[in-house]
ROMARDO-648928 format. One record per atom (N, C-alpha, C): residue in one letter; x negated, y, z. Coordinates in steps of 0.05 Angstrom, whole numbers, plus 5000, padded with zeros to 4 digits. Atoms other than C-alpha are relative to their C-alpha. Example, Ala and Ser with C-alpha at 12.3 -4.5 7.8 and 13.67 -1.06 7.14 Angstrom:
residues 2
A498249765000
A475449105156
A498250245000
S501649764999
S472749795143
S501550225014
end
This chain:
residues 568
X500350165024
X436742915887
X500049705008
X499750394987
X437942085883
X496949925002
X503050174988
X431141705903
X501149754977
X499250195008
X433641285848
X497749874982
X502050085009
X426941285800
X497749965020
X502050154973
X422941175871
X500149754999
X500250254992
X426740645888
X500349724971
X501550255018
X426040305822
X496950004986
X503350045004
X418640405819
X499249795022
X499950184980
X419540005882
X500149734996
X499850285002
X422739495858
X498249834980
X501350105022
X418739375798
X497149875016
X502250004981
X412239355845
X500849635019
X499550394973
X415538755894
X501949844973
X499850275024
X418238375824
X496649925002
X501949975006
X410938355805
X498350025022
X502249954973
X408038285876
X497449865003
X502650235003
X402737695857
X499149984962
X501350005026
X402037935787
X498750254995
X501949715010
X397038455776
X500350074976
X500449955022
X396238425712
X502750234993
X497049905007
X403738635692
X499750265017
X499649794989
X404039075751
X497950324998
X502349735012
X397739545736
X500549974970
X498749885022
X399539535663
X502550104992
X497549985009
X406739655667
X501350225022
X497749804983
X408240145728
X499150254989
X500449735022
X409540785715
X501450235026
X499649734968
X410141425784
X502050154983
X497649885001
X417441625783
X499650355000
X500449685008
X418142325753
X502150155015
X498149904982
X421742755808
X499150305000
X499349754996
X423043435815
X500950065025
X499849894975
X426943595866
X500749695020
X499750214977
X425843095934
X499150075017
X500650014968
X426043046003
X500749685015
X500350224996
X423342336020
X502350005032
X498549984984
X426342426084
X502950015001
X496649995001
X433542656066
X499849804982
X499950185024
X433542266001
X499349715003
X501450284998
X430341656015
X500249945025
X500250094974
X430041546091
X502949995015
X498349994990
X436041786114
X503249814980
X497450195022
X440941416062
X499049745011
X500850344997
X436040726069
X500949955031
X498750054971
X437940826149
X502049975004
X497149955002
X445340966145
X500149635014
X499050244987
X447940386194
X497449744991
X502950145001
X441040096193
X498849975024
X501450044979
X439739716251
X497649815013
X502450145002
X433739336240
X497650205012
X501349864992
X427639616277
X498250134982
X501149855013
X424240196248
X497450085015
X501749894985
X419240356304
X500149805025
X499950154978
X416839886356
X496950025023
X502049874990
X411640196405
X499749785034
X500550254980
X409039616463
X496550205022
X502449934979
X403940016526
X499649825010
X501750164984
X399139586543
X500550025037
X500749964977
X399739436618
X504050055010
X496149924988
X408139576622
X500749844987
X497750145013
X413139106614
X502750054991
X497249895011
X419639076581
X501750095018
X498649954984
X424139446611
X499250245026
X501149824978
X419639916656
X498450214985
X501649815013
X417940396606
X498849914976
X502649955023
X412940056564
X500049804982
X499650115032
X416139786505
X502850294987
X498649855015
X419840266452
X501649744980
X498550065026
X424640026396
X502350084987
X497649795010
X427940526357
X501049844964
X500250055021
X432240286296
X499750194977
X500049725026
X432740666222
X501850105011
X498849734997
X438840886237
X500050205028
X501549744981
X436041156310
X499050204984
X502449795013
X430941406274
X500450284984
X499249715018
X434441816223
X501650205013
X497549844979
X440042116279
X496550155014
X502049794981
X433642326330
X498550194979
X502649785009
X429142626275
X501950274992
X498549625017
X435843106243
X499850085038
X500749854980
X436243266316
X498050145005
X502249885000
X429743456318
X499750234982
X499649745022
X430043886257
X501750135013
X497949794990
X435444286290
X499250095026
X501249944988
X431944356350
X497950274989
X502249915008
X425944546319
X500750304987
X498749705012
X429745136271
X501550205014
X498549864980
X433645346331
X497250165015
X501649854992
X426145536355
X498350224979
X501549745014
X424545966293
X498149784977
X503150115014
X420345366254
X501550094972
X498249885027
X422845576179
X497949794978
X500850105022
X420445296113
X497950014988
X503649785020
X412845346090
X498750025027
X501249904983
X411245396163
X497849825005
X501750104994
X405545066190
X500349835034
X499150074972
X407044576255
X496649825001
X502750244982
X400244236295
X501149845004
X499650264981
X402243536320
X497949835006
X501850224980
X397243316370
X501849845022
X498950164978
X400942726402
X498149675001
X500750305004
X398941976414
X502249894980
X498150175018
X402841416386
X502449965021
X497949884985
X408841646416
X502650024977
X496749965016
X416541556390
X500050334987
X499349725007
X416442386388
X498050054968
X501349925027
X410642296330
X501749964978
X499150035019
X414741986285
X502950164989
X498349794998
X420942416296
X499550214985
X501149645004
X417143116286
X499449884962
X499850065035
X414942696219
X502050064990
X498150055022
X421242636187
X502050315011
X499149784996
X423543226220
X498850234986
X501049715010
X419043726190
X500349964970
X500050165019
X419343376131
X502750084992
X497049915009
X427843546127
X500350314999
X500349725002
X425644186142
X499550184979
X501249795012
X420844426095
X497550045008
X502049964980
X415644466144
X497649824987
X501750065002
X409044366130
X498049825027
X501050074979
X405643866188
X496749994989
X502950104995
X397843866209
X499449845018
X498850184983
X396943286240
X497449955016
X502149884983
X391143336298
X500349695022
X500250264982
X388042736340
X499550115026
X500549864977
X388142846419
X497150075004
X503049974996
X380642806410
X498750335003
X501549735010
X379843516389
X499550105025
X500749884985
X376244026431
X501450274990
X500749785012
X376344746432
X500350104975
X501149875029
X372944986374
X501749894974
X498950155019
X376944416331
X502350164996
X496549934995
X383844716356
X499850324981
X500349715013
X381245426338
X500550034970
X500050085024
X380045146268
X502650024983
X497450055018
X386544926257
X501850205002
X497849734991
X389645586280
X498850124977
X500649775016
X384846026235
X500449834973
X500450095029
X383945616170
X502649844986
X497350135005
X390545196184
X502050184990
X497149875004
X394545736199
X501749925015
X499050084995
X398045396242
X503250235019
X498349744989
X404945806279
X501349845024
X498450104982
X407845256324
X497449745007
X500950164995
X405244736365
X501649755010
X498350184979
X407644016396
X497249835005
X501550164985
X403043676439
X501649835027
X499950054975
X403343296506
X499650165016
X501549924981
X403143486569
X498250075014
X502750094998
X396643246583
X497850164984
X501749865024
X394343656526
X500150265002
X499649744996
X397844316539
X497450225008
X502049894996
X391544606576
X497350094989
X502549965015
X387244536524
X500550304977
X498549805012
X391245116493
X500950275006
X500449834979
X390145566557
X499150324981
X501749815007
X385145966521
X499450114967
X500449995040
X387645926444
X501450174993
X497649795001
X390346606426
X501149944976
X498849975024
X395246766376
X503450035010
X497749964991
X403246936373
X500349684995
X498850265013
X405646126362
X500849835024
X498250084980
X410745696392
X499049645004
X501450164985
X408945246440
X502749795009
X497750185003
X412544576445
X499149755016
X501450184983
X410744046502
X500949724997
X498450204999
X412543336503
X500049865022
X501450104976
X411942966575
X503849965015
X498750114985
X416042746632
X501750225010
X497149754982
X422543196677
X497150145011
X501349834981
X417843796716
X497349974992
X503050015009
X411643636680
X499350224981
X499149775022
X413744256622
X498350245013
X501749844996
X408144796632
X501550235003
X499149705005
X410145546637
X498950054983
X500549835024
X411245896571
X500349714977
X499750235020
X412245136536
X503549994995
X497550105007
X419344936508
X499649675003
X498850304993
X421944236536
X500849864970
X499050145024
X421843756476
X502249884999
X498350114993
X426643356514
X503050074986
X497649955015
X431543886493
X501749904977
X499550075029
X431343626423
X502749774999
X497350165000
X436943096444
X502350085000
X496649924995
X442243536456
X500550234982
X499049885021
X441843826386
X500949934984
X497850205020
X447043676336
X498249744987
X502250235015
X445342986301
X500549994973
X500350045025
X446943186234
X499050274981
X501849845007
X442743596197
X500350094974
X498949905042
X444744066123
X496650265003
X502749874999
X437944296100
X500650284985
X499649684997
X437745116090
X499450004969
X499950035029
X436644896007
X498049764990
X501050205019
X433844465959
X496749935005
X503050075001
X425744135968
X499549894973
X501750075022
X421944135913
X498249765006
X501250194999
X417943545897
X496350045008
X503649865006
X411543985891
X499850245032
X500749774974
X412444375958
X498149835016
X501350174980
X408144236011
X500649835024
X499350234981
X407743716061
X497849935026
X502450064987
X401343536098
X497950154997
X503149895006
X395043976114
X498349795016
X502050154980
X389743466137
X497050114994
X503049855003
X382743666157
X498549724998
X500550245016
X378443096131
X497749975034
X501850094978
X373442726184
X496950145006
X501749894989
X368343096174
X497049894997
X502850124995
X361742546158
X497950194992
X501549815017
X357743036119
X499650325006
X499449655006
X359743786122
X502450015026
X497949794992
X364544246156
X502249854994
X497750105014
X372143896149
X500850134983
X499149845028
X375343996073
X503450035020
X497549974997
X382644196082
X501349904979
X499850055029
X385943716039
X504450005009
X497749965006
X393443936020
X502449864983
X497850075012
X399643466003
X502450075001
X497049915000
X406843465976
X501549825009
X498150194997
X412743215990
X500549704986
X499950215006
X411742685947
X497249814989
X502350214999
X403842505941
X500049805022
X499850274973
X404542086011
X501549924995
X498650214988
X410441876013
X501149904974
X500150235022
X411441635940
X498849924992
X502750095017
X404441505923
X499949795018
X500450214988
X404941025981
X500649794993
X500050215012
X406840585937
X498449784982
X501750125003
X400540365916
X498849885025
X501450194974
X398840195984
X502449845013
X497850264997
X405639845999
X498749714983
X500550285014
X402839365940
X497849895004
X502350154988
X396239275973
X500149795018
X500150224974
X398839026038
X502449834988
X497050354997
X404338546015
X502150135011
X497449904974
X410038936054
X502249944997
X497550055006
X416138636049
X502250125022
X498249994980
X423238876082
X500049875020
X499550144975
X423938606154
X496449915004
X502450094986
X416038556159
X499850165028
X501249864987
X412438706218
X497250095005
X501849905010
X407039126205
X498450125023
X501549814972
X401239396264
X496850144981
X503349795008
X395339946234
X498950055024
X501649914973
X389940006278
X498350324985
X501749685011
X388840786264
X501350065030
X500149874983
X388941376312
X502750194988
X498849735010
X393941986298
X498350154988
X501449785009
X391642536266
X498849984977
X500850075029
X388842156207
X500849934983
X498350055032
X390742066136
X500649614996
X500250184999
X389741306153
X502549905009
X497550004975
X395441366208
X502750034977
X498449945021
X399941666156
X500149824973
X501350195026
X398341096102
X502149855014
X499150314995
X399440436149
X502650025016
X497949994977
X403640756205
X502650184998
X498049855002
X408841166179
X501049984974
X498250025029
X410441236093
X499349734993
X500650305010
X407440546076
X503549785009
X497750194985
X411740076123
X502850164996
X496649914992
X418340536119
X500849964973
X498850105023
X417740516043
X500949694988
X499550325012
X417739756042
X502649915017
X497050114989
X423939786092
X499149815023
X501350244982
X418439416149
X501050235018
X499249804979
X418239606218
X496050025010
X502549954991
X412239986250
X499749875025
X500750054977
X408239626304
X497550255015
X502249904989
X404339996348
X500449865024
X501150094978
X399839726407
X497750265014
X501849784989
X397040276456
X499049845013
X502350284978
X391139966495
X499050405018
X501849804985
X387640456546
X497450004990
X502850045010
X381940126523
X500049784982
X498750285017
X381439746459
X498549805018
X500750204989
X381139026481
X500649794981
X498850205024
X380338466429
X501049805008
X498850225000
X383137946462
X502950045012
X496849914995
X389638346487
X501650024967
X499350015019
X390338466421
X501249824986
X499250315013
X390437826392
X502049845006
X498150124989
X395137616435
X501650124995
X498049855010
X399538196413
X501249884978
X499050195018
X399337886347
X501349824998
X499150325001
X401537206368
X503150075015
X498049914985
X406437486418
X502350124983
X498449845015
X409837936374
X500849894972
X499050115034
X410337536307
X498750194981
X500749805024
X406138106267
X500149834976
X500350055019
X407037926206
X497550094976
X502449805007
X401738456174
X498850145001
X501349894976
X396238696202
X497850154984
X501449735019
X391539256170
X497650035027
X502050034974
X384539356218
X497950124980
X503049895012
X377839816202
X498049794999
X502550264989
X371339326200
X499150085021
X500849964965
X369139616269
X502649825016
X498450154987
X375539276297
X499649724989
X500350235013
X374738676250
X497749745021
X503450144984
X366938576271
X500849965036
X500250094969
X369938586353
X502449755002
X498050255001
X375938046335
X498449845001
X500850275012
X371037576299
X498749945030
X501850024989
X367337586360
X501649795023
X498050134981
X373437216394
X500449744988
X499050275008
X375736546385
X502650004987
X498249995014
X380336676331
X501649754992
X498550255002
X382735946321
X502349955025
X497849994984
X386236016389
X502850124998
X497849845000
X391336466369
X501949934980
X498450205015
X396636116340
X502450304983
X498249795013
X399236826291
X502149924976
X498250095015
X404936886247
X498550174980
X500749845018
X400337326203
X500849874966
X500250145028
X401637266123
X499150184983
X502249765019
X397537936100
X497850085019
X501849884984
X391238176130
X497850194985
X502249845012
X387238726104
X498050215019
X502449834979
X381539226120
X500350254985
X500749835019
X380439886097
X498550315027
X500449844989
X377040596123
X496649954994
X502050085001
X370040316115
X499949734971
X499950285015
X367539746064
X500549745011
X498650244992
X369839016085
X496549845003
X502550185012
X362538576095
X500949714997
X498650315001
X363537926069
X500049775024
X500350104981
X361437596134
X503149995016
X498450044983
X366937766166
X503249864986
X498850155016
X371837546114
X499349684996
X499250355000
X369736896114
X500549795026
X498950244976
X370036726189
X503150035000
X496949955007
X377537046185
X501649704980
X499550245016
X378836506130
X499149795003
X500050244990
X376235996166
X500449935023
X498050014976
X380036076231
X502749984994
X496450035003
X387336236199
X500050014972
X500049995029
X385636146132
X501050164979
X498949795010
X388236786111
X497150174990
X502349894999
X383437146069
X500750354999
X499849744995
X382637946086
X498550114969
X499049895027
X383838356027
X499350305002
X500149815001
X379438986019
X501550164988
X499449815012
X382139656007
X498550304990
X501549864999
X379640335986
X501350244988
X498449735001
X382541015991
X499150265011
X500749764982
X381741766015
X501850165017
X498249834995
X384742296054
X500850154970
X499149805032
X385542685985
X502149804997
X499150285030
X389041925950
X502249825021
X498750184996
X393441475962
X497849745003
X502650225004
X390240735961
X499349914969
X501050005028
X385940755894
X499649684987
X501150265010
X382840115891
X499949735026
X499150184977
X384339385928
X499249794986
X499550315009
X384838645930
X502850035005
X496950054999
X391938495915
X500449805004
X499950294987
X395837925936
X500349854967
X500650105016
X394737405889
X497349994991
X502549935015
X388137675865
X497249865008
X502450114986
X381937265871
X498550155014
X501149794984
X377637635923
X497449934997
X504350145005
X369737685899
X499050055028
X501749934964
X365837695979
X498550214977
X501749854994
X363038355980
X501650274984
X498049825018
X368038675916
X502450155014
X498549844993
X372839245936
X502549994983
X497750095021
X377638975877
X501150194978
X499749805019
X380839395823
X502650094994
X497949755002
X384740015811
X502749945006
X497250084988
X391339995841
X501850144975
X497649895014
X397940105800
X501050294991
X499749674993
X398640825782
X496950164992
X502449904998
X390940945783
X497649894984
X502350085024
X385840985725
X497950195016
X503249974986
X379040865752
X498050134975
X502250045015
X373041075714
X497350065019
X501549914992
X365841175736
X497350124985
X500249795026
X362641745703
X496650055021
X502549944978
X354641945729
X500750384991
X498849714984
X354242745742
X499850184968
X499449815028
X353943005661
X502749894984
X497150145009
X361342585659
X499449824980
X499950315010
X358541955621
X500749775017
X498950324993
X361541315631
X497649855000
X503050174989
X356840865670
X501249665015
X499050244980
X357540145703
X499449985018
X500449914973
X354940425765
X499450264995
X500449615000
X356141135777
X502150005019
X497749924975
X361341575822
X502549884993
X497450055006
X367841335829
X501150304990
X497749734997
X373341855794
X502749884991
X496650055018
X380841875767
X499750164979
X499249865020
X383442085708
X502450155004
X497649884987
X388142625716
X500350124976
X499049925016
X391242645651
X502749844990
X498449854979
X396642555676
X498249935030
X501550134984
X393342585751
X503049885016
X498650084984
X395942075795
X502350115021
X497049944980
X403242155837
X498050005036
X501850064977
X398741965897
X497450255010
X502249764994
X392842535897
X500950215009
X498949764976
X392943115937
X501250234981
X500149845020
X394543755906
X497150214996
X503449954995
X387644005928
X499250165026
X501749974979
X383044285980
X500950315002
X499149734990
X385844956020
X497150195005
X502349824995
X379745546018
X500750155029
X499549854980
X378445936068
X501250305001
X497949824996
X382646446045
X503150015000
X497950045005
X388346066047
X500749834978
X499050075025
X389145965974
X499349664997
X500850275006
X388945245952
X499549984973
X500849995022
X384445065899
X500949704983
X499250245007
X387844515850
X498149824991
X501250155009
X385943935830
X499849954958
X500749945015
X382944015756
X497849934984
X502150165018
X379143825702
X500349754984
X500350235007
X378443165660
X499949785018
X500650244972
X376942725732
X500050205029
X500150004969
X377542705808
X497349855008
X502050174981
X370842595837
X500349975029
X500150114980
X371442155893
X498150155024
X501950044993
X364042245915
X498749815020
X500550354983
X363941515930
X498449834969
X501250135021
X358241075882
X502249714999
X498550234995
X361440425858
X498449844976
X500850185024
X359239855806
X501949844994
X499350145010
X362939575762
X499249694988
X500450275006
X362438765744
X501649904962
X498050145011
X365138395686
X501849914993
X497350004995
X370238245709
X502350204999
X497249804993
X373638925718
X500250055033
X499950014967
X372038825797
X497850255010
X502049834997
X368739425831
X499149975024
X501750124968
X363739355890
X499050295010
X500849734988
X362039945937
X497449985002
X502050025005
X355840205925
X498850175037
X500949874979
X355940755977
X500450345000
X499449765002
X357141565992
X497650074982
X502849975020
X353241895931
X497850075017
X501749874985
X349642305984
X498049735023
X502050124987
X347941656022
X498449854985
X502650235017
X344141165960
X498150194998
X501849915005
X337941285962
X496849794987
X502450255027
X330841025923
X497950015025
X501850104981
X325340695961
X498949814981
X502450085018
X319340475912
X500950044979
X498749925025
X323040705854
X502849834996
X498250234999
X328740225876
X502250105014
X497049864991
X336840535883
X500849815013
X498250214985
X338740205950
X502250055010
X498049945005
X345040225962
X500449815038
X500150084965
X345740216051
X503149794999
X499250084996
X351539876049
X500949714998
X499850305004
X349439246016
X498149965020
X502150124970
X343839196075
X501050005019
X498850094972
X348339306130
X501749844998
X498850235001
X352738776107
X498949694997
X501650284989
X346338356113
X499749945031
X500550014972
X344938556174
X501649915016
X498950124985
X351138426209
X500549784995
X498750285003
X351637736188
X497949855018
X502250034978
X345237686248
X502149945022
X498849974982
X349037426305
X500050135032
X500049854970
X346037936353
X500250304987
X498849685008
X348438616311
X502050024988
X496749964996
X355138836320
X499750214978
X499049735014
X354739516279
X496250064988
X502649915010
X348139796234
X501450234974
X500149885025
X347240376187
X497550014986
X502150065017
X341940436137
X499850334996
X500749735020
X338241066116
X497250004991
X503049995014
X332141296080
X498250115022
X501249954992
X325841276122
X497750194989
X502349985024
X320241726090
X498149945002
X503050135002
X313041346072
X499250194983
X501249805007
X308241736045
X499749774968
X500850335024
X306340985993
X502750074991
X497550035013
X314340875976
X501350194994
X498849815009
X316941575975
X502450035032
X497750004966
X322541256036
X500149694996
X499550324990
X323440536062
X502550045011
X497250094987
X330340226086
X499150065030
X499450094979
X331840406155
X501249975024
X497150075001
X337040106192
X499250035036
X498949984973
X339740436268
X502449765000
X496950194987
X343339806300
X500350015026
X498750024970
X347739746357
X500549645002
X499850355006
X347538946387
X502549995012
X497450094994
X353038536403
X499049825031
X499750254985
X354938176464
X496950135027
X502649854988
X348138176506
X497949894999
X501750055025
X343738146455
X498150285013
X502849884985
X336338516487
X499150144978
X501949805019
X333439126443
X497250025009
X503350105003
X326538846446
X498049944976
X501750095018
X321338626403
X499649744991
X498450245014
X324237926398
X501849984989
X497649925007
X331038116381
X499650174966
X500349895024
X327538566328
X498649874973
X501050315018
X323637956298
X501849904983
X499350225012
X328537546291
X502050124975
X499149775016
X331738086260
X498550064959
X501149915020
X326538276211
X500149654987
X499950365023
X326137446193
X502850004984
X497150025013
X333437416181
X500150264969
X499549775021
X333438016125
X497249984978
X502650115016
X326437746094
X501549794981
X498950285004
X331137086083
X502950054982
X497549945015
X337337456050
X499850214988
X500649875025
X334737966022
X497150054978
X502250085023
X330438135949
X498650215018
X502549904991
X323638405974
X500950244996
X498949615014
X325739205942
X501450055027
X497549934986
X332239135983
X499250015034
X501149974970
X328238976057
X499850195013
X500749774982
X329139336123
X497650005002
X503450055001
X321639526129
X501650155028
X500049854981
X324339986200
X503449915021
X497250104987
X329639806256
X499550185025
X499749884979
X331240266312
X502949915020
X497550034987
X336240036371
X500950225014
X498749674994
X341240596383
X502949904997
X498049895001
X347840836394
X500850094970
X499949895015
X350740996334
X501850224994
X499149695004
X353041706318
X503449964989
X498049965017
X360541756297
X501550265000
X498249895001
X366042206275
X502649965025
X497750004979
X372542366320
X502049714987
X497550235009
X376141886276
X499249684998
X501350374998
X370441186280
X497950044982
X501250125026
X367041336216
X496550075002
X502749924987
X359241316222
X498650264979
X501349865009
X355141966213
X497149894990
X503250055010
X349241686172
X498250264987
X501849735009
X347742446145
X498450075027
X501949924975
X346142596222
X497749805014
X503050105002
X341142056222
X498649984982
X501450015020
X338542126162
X498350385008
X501449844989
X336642786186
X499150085014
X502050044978
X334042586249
X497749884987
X501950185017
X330142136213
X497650144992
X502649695019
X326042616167
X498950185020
X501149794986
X325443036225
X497549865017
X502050224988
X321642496266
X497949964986
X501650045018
X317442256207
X498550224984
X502249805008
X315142966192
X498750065026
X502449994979
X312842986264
X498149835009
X501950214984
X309442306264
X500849905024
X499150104974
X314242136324
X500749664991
X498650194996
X316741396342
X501649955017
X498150054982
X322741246380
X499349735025
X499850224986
X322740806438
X501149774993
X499050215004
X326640276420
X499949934958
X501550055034
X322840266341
X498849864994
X502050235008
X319539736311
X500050044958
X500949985043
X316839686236
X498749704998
X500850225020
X315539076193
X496750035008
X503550105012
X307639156198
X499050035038
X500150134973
X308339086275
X499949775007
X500550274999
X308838406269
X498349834975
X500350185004
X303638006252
X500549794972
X497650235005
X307637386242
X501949984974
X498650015020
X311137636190
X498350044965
X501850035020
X305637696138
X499749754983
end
């Protein structure tokens, strides 16, 4: 089928690239039936397309000795049908289920668009996983083929099942019982798909991060990513010939946003920077070095930039956003007063496309997460579905969004749709006056302390604006007087002393910015707990917490407000 109502949802979107207004009242998610973003859209926009499509830079190698990539579209589109023919030559068929645990490796993006011409369903797996994770994705995934690294193969020693095993690595490095990916070059380069893709078949099983519960299994089609990405094309600014670098990992729905359908739908080229070890000031220089044009970053990477002398770096940046976490205004304003570029929250899920943003043009309120993206009717409904000006985020799915998943895979397989009047997020949010929405926080994390709904995420965006804490979460302490007090595990910056001065000056600073209700009354210096993918577990301290406080324990490195004195 032509990609012809895609690509004029496209264009309508970059007419209207600095006008919100127009563009959230006037777009409208191309009605498709049968597509295959890949054949349809990728492989036509490549056709004698030699502008870079993929540009992959290893830290530590220079040009020419390995450790720079730069494949164009039309590489891109010749290696991936190869790959498809490869791949069907080993039995992968239509509906199947393929693992891809790789890094940020040329062969990821390939197997993308290859499984993708296929039919093939990809699960897309970070090298992080262990064991038990892998098992997961075999029993609940389903999974029938694998492609990993080398490096990785072993971890696969002990994972039964009949499924075909697919290595990626260097000449003599190819395990026994693996198939040489290598092969994939010397299979035809033009590719006739075995019939027609529906718009509604599947595409992506991703297992979600995990902060809370057990991972959901959230299930897309061929055309929630990669045409719903068109609300997050209009987030970042993406123009043809940009150059675009996401600081995500593989394996996450994040990866798949900035580093793969985003940038290819706007016709940019992907940057990737592998570091051994992130390093913010290699980085920065990547930027400057390389001309990025638009640069996408979590606030954990944000918070270790600012910490650099960002005025040195003379970038060609002309978009900068955040997303994965909330944005704290702190760090938005040193950003804008180094390169005067101001960073432009976003806010999205593995289920969604990007829901809600600052757009270009759009005034940016410090602290506001901005409003509903093109495509996507917000409301916020509390839990008997009334409309509230602080309640859960949901969508309206009447029609639901081009962008939403099709829904969450059970454990029997079956996938349960998405249904009903709304999509609850189970993200709080407040609405303003304006129409601007501000993150309140995961429903499961606001909690009340003296009869007062605090909301952790506006206290740790006090907190780090302390210039000796790099990272803080907030949870409910329990008092026997308040019911629970604020209280906030931080990690310091730099080398900043977890003492009882450090915690002072601490408790002064948050006396001084925030309303009395809203005060940390408790500060513990710690490590903070995360997910495989960055994102902080505040359920697993919130239930350390309670557990401590019903034994009457204190942590070593604990201090409380009525320890000092001084502060009375």
């Amino acid at each position: 089928m032509s990609a012809t109502e895609f690509l004029a949802a496209r264009e309508f979107l970059w007419k209207h690239r600095t006008d919100y207004d127009i563009a959230y009242r006037d777009f409208r998610w191309p009605q498709l039936d049968r597509f295959n973003w890949a054949l349809d859209y990728f492989d036509r926009m490549a056709y004698g397309n030699d502008r870079p499509a993929l540009w992959i830079v290893n830290e530590g190698g220079g040009e020419g000795s390995g450790g720079e990539a730069k494949i164009s579209f039309a590489e891109m589109a010749e290696r991936s049908s190869r790959v498809a023919n490869y791949l069907r030559g080993l039995g992968v068929r239509r509906g199947d289920r393929i693992l891809l645990m790789l890094g940020n490796v040329v062969p990821l993006w390939e197997v993308m668009l290859a499984a993708m011409k296929l039919g093939a369903v990809t699960i897309p797996a970070t090298t992080l996983l262990n064991r038990d994770d892998l098992i997961d994705r075999f029993d609940r995934g389903r999974a029938r083929h694998v492609i990993t690294g080398t490096e990785n193969t072993g971890k696969f020693a002990d994972i039964p099942g009949d499924y075909t095993r697919i290595a990626v690595g260097g000449a003599g490095q190819i395990p026994r019982g693996w198939h040489d990916y290598a092969e994939a070059a010397d299979a035809p380069a033009r590719f006739a798909p075995d019939g027609e893709t529906r718009a509604s078949d599947p595409l992506l099983l991703y297992f979600t991060s995990g902060t809370t519960a057990k991972p959901k299994l959230v299930l897309h089609s061929q055309q929630s990513y990669p045409v719903g990405s068109l609300s997050t094309m209009y987030w970042i600014g993406l123009r043809p010939g940009d150059i675009h670098l996401n600081i995500s990992s593989p394996g996450w729905a994040k990866h798949a946003w900035s580093c793969v359908f985003t940038p290819w739908v706007a016709e940019a080229c992907v940057f990737m920077l592998n570091q051994p070890r992130f390093n913010a000031k290699n980085l920065l220089g990547a930027l400057q070095r390389h001309k990025v044009t638009t640069f996408c970053a979590p606030p954990t990477v944000w918070r270790m930039l600012i910490q650099e002398d960002l005025r040195a770096y003379k970038v060609a940046l002309r978009e900068v956003v955040g997303a994965g976490e909330p944005l704290n205004p702190e760090i938005i304003e040193q950003v804008r007063n180094a390169w005067g570029l101001t960073i432009r929250d976003g806010y999205g899920q593995t289920e969604t496309t990007l829901q809600v943003a600052n757009f270009p043009g759009q005034k940016v309120k410090p602290g506001a997460m901005g409003k509903p993206a093109p495509g996507y009717r917000v409301c916020l409904l509390d839990p008997e579905g009334n409309a509230q000006d602080e309640a859960e985020l949901c969508l309206a799915l009447d029609p639901p969004p081009l962008g939403l998943m099709q829904g969450y895979q059970g454990e029997d397989g079956q996938v349960v749709p998405v249904a009903g009047a709304a999509y609850r997020t189970g993200d709080v949010a407040l609405r303003d006056a304006d129409g601007y929405l501000t993150y309140v926080g995961r429903a499961d994390d606001v909690f009340k302390a003296s009869d007062y709904r605090i909301s952790p995420f506006e206290l740790e965006s006090a907190l780090i604006e302390h210039i000796a804490v790099a990272e803080a979460a907030v949870v409910p302490s329990p008092d026997p007087l308040r019911l629970a007090v604020p209280k906030a595990f931080v990690a310091l910056a730099g080398n900043h002393v977890p003492d009882r001065d450090t915690a002072l000056e601490i408790f002064r600073h948050v006396r001084a910015t925030l309303a009395p209700f809203k005060r940390v009354r408790r500060i513990e210096f710690a490590e903070l707990p995360k997910t495989i993918s960055g994102k902080i577990r505040r359920v697993e301290l919130r239930t350390a917490e309670a557990a401590r406080r019903s034994d009457g324990e204190r942590a070593a490195g604990e201090f409380w407000e009525e320890d000092f004195p001084e502060l009375r």
